[in-house]
N, C-alpha and C positions, 0 to 999 in steps of 0.2 A: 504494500500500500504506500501510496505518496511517491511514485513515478514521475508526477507530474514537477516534482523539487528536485530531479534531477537537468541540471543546465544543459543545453543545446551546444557543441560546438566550443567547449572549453575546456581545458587540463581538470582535471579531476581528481582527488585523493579519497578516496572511500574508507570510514573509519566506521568497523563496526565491533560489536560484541562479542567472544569468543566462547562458547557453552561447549561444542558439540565437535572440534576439531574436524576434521577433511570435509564431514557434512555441513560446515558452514558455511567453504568454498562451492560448495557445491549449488547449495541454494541463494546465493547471490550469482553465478556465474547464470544460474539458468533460469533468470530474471531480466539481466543485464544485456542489452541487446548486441552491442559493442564489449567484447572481451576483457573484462580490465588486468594489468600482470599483478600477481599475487605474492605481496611479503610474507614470508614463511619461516619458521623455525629453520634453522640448520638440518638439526638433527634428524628431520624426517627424511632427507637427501639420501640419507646412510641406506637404508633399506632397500634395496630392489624390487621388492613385488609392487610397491608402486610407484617408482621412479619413473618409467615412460607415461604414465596421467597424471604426473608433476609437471613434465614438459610439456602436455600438450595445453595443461593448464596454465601454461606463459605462467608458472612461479618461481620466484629471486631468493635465496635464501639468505637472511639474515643472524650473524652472528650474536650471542651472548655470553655474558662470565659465563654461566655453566658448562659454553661450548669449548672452553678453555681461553683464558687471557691472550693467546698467541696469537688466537683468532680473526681478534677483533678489526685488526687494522684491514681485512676483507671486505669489510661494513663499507670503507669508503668509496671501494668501487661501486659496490650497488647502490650509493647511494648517491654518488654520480652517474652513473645509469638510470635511477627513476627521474633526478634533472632534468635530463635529455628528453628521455620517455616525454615527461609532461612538459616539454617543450613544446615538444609535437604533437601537444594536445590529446596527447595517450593519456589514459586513465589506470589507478595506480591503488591498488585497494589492502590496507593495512585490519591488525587486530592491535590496540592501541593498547590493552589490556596486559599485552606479552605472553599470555598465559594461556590455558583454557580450562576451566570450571564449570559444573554441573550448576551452581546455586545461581540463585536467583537474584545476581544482583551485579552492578559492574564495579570490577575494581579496578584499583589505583592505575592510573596512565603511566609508561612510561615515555620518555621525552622523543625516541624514536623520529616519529610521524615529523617532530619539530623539526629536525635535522632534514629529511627530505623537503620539506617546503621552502626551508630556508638553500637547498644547492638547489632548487628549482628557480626560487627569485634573486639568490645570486647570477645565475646565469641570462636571466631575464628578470629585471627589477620590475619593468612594468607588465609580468606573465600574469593575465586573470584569471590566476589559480584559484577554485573552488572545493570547498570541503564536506563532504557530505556525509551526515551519520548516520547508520542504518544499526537498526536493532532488529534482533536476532531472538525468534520467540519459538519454544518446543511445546508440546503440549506433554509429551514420553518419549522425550530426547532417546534414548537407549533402546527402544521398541522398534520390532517391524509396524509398517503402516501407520507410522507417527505425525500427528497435524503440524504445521509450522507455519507462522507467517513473519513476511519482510516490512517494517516499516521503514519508510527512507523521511530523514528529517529533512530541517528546509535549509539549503546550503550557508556554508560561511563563507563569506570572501575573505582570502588570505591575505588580501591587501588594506584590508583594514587594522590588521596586528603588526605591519609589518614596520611600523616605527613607536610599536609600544615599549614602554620603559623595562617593561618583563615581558616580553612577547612569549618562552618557551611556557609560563607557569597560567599567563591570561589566557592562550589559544587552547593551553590543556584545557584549563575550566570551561570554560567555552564548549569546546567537545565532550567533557563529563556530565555537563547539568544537559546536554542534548540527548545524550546515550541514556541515561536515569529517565527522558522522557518516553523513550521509546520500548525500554523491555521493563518489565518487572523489576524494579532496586527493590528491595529487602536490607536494609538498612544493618552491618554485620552484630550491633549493638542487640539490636532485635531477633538476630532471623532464625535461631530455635525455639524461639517464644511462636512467632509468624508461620513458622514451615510447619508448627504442629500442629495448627488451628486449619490456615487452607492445603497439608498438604503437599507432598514433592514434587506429584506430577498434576495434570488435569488440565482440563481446554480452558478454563479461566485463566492459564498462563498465555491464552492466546491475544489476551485484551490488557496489555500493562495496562494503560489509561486510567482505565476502572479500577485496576489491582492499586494501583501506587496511590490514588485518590482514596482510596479506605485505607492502605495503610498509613497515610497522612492521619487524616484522621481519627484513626485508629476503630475502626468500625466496622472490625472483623467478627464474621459471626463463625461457629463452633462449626468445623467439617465435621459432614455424618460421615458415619463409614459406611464404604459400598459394598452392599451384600455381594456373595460370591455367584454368582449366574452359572444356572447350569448349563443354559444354551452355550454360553464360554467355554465350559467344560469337552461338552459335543466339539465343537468347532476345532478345538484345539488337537484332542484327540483325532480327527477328519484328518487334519493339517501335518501331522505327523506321519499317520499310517501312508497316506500319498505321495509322504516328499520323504519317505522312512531314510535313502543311505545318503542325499544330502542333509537330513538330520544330523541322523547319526556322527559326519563326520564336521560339522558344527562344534555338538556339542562333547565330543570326545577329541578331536584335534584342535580347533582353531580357538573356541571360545576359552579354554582356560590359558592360550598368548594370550590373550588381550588383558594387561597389566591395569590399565587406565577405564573407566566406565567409559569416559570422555570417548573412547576409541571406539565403544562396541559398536557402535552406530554406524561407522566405517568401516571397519573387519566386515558385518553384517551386511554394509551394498557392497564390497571388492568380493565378497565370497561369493551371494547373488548373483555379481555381473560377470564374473569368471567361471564359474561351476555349473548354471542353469542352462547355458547353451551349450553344452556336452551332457548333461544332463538329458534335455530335452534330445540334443542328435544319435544321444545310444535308445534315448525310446524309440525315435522314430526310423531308428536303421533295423531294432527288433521286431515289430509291428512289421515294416516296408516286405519283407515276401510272404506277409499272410494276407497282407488287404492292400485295398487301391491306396493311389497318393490320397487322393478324396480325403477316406476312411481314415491316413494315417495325419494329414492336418488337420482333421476336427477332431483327433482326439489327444495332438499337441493343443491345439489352442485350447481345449476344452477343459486340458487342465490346466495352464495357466490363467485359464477366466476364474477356476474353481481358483486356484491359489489366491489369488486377489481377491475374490468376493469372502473367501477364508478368513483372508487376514482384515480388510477390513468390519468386517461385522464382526469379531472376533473383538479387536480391539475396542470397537464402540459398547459391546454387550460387556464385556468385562471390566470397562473403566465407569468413573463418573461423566458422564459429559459434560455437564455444567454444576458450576458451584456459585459463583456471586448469582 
């Protein structure tokens, strides 16, 4: 939502929320109609199994202490490289947060983001570089068939900070009191007082607006708890016997890698997009000299329609939908 506060025809920095790691890339990129390249942790570089949809995802990898002190002096190239980029009126999309966290709130900026804008208008003083926040909303971030929506706030012009007395500390604020309006802040003073009244997950995380305006206020009412559905139960049990040996090696090979929750969400669509089209071509090479082509694509599609209709009704009957 709010497509419309993205500029026409202007360099671009895109500063959003960071919950849900590679899935965050993902639902900005496939919003975005124009590609924007993606700062990225280092260390995801390292691994292979997804390093060629890092490239294709035009992402720059950015060094940190963690990645070791030696590192860092790498930073400057990329960061004369997103310069350039947003010379060229390319668009350049950060997680200002550094980090990535499940909870519901946005933390501490680091200065990052400041350092590219400022080798952008060093290199062109007068560049009308534009700053855009977008918040980043899960319903069951970690779940298949999980709701999300994209708010994009309404841009900052960087050439309005650019002869402030604290430009690095006023542009952050600037960008933090933007991102607190756009997803859920849960205040960290509060937020196991808050998370236990509405809750971890649920489609009311789909609506900060409403969320943050009651926790202002403080006008949180007592989450019921959601009886357990037996139609969930059905559905679930459906979903397994069908999909029984990519189950299986789910949740006996790949699910206990995944170290981070933040990750499962990821693991979960690379394992999908890699495993279901061999999946689906050993069914239908099985099937292929008992029955017609006909016979053997409606009953690949047939069961990927069941998969999906599985999974979402599945997830609808078994959660809360709505809580405020």
């Amino acid at each position: 939502m709010g497509m419309e506060n993205i500029p026409k025809n202007k360099p671009i920095v895109f500063l959003s929320n960071h919950q849900n790691a590679l899935m965050d890339v993902l639902l900005i990129a496939t919003h975005l109609k124009n590609r924007p390249w993606f700062i990225t942790r280092s260390d995801v570089f390292k691994g292979r199994f997804l390093k060629p949809l890092f490239n294709f995802l035009q992402m720059l990898p950015v060094y940190r202490i963690r990645d070791g002190k030696s590192n860092l002096y790498k930073n400057n190239a990329i960061f004369s490289q997103c310069g350039e980029l947003l010379e060229a009126h390319e668009a350049i999309l950060l997680f200002p947060e550094a980090n990535h966290s499940l909870k519901r709130r946005v933390r501490p900026l680091s200065k990052g983001f400041t350092r590219i804008i400022n080798s952008a208008l060093e290199k062109n003083p007068n560049l009308d570089l534009q700053v855009v926040p977008i918040g980043q909303n899960y319903a069951y971030p970690t779940q298949v068939g999980d709701s999300a929506v994209l708010y994009f706030g309404k841009p900052i012009a960087a050439q309005e900070y650019k002869d402030a007395t604290d430009f690095v500390n006023e542009i952050k604020q600037k960008v933090f009191e933007s991102l607190t309006e756009l997803t859920t802040h849960i205040p960290e003073i509060r937020y196991n007082e808050i998370i236990s009244k509405i809750g971890v997950e649920g489609e009311h995380y789909l609506y900060p607006k409403g969320n943050n305006l009651r926790i202002a206020k403080d006008a949180i009412p007592q989450k019921t708890s959601p009886k357990k559905s037996f139609v969930s139960g059905i559905l679930k049990s459906l979903f397994y016997l069908s999909n029984l040996p990519l189950v299986f090696l789910w949740k006996i090979l790949v699910k206990p890698r995944v170290l981070e929750p933040e990750f499962e969400a990821t693991f979960r669509f690379a394992f999908a997009l890699l495993l279901y089209p061999i999946f689906y071509g050993s069914f239908g090479l099985i099937l292929w000299n008992a029955y017609s082509p006909k016979t053997v694509f409606l009953a690949v599609m047939g069961h990927a329609l069941m998969n999906v209709f599985l999974i979402k009704l599945g997830i609808t009957s078994s959660n809360q939908k709505k809580y405020w």
